[in-house]
C-alpha positions as protocol buffer text, in pm:
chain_id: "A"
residue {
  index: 1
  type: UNK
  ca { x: 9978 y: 8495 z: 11157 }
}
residue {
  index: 2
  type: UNK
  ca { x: 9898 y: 8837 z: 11318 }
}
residue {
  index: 3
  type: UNK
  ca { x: 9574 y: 8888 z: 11487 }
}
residue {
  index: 4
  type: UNK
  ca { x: 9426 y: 9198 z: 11461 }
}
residue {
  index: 5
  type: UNK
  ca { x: 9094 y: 9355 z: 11590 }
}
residue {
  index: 6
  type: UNK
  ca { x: 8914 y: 9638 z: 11415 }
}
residue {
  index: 7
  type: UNK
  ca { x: 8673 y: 9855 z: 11619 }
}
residue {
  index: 8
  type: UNK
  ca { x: 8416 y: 9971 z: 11417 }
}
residue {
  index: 9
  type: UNK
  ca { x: 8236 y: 10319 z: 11427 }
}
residue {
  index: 10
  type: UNK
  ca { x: 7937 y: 10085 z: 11558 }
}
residue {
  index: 11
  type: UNK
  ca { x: 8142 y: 9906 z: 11806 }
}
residue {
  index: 12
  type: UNK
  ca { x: 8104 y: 9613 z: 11623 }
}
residue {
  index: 13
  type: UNK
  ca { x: 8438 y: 9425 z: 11679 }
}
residue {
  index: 14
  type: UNK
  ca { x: 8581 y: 9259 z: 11330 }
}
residue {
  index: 15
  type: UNK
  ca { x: 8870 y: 9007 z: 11423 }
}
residue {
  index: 16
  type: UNK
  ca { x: 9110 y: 8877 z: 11185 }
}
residue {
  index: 17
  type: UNK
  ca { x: 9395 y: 8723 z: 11097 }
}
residue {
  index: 18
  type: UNK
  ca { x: 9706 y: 8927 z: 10872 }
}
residue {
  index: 19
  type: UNK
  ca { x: 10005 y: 8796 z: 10761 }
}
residue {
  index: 20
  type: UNK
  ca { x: 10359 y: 8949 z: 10828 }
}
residue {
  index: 21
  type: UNK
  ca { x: 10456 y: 9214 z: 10593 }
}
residue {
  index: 22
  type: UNK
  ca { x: 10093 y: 9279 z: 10527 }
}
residue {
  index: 23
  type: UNK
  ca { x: 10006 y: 9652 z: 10543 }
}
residue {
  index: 24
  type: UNK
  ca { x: 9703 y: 9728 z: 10784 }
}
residue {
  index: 25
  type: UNK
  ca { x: 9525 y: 9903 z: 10529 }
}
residue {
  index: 26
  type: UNK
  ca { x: 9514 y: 9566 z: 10332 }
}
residue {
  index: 27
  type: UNK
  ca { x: 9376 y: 9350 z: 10590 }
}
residue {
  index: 28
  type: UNK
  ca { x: 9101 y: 9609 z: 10670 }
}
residue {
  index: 29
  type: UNK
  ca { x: 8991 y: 9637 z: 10288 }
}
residue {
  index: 30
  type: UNK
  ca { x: 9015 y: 9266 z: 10294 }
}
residue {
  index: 31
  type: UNK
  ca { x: 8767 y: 9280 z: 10618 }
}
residue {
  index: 32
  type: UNK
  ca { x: 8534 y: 9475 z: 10498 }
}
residue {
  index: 33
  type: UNK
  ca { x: 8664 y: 9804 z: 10674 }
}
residue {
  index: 34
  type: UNK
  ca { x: 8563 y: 10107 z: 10550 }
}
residue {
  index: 35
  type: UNK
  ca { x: 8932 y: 10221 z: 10456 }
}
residue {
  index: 36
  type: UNK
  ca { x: 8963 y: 10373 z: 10117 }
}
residue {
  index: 37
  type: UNK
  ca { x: 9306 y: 10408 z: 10048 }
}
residue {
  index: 38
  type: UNK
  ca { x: 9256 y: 10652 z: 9809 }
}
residue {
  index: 39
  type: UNK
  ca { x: 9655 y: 10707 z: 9721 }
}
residue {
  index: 40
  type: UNK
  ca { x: 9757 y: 10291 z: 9781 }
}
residue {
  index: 41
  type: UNK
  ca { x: 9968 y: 10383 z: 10040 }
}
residue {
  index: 42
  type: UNK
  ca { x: 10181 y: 10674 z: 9920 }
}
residue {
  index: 43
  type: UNK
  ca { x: 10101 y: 10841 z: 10208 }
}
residue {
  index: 44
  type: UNK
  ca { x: 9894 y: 11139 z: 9953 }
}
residue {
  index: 45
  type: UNK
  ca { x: 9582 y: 11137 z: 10152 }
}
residue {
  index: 46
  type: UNK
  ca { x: 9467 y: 11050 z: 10511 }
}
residue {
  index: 47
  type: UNK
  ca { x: 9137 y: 10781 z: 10336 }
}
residue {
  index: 48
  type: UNK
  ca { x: 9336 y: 10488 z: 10574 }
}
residue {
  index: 49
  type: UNK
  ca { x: 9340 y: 10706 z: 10883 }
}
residue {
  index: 50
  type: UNK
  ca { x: 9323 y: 10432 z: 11197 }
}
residue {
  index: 51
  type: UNK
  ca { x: 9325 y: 10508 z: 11594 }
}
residue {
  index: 52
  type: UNK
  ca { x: 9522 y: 10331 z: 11709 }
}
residue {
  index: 53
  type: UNK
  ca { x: 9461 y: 10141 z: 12108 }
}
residue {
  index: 54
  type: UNK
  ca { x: 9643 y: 10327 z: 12361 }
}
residue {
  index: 55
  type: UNK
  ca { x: 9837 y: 9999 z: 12492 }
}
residue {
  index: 56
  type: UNK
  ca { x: 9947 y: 9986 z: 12154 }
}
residue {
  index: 57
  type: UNK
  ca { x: 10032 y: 10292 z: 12001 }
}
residue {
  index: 58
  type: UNK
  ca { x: 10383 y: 10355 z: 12120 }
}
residue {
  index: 59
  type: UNK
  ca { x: 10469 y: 9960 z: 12054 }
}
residue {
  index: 60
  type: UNK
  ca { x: 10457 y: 10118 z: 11645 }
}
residue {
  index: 61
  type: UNK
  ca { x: 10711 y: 10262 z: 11492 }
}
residue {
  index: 62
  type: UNK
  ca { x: 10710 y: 10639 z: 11503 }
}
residue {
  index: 63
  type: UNK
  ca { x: 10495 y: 10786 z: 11214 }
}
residue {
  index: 64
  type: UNK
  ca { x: 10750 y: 11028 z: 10941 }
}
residue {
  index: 65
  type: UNK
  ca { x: 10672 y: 11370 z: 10907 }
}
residue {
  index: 66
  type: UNK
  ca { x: 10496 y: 11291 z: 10601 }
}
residue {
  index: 67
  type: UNK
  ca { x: 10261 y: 11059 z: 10761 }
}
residue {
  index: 68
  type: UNK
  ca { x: 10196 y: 11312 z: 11056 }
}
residue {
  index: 69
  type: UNK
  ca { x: 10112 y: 11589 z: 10732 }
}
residue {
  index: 70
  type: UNK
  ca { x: 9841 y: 11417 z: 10600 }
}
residue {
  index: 71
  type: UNK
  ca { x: 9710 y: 11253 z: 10945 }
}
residue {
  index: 72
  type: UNK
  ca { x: 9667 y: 11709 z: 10999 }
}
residue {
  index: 73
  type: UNK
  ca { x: 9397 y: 11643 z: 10701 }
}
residue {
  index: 74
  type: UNK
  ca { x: 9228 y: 11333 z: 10876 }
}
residue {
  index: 75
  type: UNK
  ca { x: 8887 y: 11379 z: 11027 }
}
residue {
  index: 76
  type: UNK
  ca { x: 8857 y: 11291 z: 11368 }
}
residue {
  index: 77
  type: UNK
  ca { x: 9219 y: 11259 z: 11427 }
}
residue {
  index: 78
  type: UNK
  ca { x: 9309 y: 11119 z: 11777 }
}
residue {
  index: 79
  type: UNK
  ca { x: 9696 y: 11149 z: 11989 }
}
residue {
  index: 80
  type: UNK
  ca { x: 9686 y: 10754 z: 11831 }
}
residue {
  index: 81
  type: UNK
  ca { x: 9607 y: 10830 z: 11507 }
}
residue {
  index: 82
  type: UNK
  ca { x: 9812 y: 10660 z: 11247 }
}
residue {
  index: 83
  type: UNK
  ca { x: 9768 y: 10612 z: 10861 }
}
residue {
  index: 84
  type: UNK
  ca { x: 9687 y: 10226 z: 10849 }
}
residue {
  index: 85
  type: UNK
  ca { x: 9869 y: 10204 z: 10488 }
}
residue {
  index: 86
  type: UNK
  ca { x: 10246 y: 10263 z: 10702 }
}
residue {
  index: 87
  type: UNK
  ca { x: 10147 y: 9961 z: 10960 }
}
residue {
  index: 88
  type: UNK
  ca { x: 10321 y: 9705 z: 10890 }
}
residue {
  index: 89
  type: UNK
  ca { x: 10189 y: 9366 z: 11038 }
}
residue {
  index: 90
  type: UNK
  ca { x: 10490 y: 9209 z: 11280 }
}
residue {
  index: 91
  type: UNK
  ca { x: 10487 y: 8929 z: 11513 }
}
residue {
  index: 92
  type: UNK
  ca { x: 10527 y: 9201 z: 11738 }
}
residue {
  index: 93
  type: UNK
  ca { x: 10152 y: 9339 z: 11684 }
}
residue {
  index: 94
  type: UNK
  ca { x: 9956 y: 9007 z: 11701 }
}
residue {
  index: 95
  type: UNK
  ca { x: 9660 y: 9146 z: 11894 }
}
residue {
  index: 96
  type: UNK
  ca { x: 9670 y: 9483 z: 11796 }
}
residue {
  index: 97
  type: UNK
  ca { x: 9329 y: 9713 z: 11822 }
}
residue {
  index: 98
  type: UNK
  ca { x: 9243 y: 9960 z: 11561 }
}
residue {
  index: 99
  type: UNK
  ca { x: 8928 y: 10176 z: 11565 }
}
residue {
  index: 100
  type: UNK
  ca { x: 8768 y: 10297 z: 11218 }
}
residue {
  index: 101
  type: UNK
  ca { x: 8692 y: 10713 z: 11300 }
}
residue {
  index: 102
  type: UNK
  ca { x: 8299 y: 10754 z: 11281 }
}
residue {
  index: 103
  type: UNK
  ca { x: 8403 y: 11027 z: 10997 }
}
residue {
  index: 104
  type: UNK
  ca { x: 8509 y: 10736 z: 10809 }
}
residue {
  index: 105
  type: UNK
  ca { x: 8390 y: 10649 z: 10430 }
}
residue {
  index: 106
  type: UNK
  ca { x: 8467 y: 10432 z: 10136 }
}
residue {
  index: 107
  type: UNK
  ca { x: 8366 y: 10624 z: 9869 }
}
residue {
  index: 108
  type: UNK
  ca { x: 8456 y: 10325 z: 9631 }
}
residue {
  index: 109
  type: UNK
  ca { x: 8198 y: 10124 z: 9815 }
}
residue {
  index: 110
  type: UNK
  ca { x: 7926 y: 10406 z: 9765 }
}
């Protein structure tokens, strides 16, 4: 189990639990999370975009150019800005924080 906190663009704070190998993007769809997703994690669109907490950012992997391309397209990219479809969940990231950009929207949910 991987416990994760999303930070919503209300600064509501949405806790729950992922398992390893689950992408980010999935557990925040499954939470309600305003994450699109738009290309299901071909990294073809920044709809997942995620800032990532400080404390945490550098324990990710590095983001691939690709990733960094699209996160140019995001709005309201941050330094911690990651696309939340290349997150992998580890045992490594139990108690990670993610905050959900104000500029975010779900247009499936519309």
């Amino acid at each position: 189990m991987v416990r994760v906190t999303f930070v919503t663009p209300e600064n509501e704070r949405v806790v729950v639990d992922g398992a390893e190998g689950q992408r980010l993007l999935e557990l925040g769809q499954n939470a309600g999370m305003p994450l699109e997703g738009t290309c299901e994690g071909q990294m073809a669109c920044s709809t997942c975009h995620v800032i990532v907490a400080p404390d945490w950012f550098d324990r990710l992997p590095a983001a691939v150019d690709d990733e960094e391309d699209m996160l140019d397209l995001a709005a309201g990219v941050s330094r911690t800005s990651r696309l939340s479809c290349q997150i992998l969940l580890t045992a490594d990231l139990d108690g990670l924080e993610v905050r959900i950009p104000a500029e975010a929207r779900d247009m499936q949910r519309v």
